[in-house]
N, C-alpha and C positions, 0 to 999 in steps of 0.2 A: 434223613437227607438234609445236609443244612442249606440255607436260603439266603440267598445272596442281597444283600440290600444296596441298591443304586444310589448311590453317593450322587449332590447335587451340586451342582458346576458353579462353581467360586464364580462368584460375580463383582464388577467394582463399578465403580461413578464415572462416568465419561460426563467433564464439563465441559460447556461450550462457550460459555461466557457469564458475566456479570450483567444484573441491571439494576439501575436504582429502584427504590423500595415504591415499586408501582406492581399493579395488578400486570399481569402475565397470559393470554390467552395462547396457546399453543395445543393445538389438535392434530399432534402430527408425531406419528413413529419416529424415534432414535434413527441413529448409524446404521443398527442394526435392522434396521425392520422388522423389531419385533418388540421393542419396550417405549415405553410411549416417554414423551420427551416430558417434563414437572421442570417448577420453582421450588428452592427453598432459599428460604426466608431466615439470614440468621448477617448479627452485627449491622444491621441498619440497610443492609442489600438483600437482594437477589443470585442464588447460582443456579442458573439452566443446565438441566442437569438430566440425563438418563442411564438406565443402567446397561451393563454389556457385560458377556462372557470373559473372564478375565485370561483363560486360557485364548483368545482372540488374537491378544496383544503383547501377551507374554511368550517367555519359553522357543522353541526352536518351530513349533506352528504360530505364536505371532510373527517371529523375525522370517517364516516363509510369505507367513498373507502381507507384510509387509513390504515386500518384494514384488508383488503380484500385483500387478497394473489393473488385472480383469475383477480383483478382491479390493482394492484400495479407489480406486476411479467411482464406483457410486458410494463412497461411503466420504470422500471428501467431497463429494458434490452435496448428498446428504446433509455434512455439517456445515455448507457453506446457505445452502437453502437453509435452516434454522437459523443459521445469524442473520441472515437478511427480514427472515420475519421476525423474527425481535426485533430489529431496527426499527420497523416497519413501524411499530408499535411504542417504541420510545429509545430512549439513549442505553447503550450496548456497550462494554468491553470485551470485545473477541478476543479467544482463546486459540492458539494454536489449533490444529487437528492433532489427535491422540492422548489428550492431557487429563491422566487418570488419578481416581483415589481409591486408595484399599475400599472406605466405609466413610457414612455419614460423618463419622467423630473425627477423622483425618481432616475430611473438608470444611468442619466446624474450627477446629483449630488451625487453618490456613485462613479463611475467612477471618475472622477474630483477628490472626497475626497482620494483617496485610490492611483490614478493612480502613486505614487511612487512605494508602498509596491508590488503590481500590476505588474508593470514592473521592477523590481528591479528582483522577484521572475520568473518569464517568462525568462529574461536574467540567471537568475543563472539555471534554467532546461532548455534551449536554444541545443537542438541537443541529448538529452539526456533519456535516457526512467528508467523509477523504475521496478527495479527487487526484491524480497522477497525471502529471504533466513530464513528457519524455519529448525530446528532439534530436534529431539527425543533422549530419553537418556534411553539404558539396562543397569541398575545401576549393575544388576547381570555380565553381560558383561565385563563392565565396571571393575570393582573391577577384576574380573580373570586377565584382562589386566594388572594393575595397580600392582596384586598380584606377577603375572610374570615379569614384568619388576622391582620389587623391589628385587625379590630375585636373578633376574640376574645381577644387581648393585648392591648387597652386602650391601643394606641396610639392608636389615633383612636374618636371615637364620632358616631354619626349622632344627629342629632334627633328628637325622636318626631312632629312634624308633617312631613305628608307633602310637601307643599310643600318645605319647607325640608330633608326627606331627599333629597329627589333633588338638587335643587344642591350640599349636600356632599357627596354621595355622587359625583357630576360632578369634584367640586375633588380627592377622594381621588384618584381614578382617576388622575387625569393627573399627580399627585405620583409615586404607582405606575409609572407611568409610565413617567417621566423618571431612574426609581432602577431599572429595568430592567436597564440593564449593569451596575449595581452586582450586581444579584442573580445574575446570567449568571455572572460573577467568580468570586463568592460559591460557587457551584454548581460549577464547573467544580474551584474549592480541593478543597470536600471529596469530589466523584466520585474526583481524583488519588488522597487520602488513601485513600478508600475500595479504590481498585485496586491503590496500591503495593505490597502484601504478596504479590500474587500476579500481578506485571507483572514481567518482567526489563528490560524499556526501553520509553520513551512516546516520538512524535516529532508533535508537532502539524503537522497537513495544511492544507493550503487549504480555504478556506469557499468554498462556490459555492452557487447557487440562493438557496434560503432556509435552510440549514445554518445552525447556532449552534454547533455541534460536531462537530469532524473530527478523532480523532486515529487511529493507527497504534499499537498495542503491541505487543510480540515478546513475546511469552508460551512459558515454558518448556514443554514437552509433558508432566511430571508437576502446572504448577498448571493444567492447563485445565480440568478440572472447575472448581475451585474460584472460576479466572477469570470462568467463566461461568454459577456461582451467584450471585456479587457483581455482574454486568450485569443477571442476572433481577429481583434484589433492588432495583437503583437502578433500572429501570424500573419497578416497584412502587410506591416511593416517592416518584415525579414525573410520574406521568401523570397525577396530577390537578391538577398547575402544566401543564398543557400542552406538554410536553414528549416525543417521541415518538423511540424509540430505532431504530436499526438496526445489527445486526451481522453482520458477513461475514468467513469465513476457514473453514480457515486458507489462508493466502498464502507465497508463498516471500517470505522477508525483502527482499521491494525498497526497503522508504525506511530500512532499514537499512544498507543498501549503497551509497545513494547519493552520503555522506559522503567514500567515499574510492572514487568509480565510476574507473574507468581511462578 
């Protein structure tokens, strides 16, 4: 009777990121929950790294669990808890979710190839965390604001018959208007000015929804107070243009990294 011998399921490197050439304490299962998360140590960094089934990610049962909210939802949470403790622990270059290698000598020769861009980018987010600052615009808001501070500057005046107030006061509005992205502009110059003394780098994001404003800052971890008295402060001074702030962090530097992503 011949005996069947059970072939052992191809395995590859799920990275999760870079760190500079510092010790690594990580006590915590992979993606997977089942292979524990390691460093290695090659061209002067760090790749946090674990191993995973490579039929996982591949072939027409990865492109299903790929698809599959109830299979992918702990396993980007997974990678997202790993990068945050590394951060936790020093400066981090995150990696996408799913970003595999056949075998160690793949990732040695990506490492080696890149280990400039790599640590170039580590040193420049070195001590620093990404904050996201997004805003909303009450255009209706907006314009009353824009209406009363014009006719308190004596650029425009209404009539004193009432009649004749609301028709100009109609032609105002739409002049307002139409000078709206001037003012967006305008705004967005001095928020910059206002932030740069205590921004180490800005990278404007995609606008979606009804956003007016989406940027990304890497803010050093000694100006974050300061960061975020000058956010308190500019929403102070625009919520009565209609303007409605939000901010979120801190984040491991992802739109930092993605400049020179491997």
């Amino acid at each position: 009777m011949r005996s069947t011998v059970k072939e052992t399921p191809k395995t590859a490197l799920y990275v999760y990121g870079f760190t500079l050439n510092e010790p690594v304490d990580l006590n915590i299962l992979g993606i997977d929950d089942s292979h524990p998360v390691y460093h290695f140590t090659h061209s002067g960094f760090n790749a946090i790294i674990s191993d995973v089934l490579l039929a996982d990610f591949t072939s027409e049962k990865g492109d299903a669990n790929l698809q599959n909210v109830a299979w992918l939802t702990p396993k980007i949470c997974r990678h997202a808890l790993i990068i945050d403790m590394v951060m936790k622990q020093g400066t981090v270059y995150p990696l996408p979710f799913g970003t595999l290698f056949s075998n160690l000598s793949a990732l040695k020769q990506k490492m080696h190839y890149s280990a400039f861009a790599i640590q170039e980018t580590l040193h420049h987010v070195s001590n620093c965390e990404e904050w996201a600052l997004e805003a909303t615009l009450d255009r209706q808001k907006n314009i009353d604001a824009l209406l009363a501070d014009s006719l308190k500057s004596g650029r425009f005046e209404l009539p004193k018959a009432a009649g004749r107030r609301h028709l100009e006061e109609q032609k105002i509005r739409k002049i307002l208007a139409t000078e709206l992205t001037m003012w967006l502009d305008s705004t967005l110059i001095t928020l910059q000015k206002i932030l740069k003394p205590v921004i180490h780098d800005v990278r404007t994001r995609q606008l979606g929804d009804d956003k007016v404003i989406n940027f990304a800052y890497l803010v050093n971890i000694h100006e974050k107070s300061a960061f975020e008295q000058r956010i308190r402060s500019v929403e102070q001074d625009y919520e009565s243009y209609g303007l409605t702030f939000r901010v979120t962090g801190p984040w491991p530097p992802y739109t930092f990294s993605q400049h020179s992503q491997i």
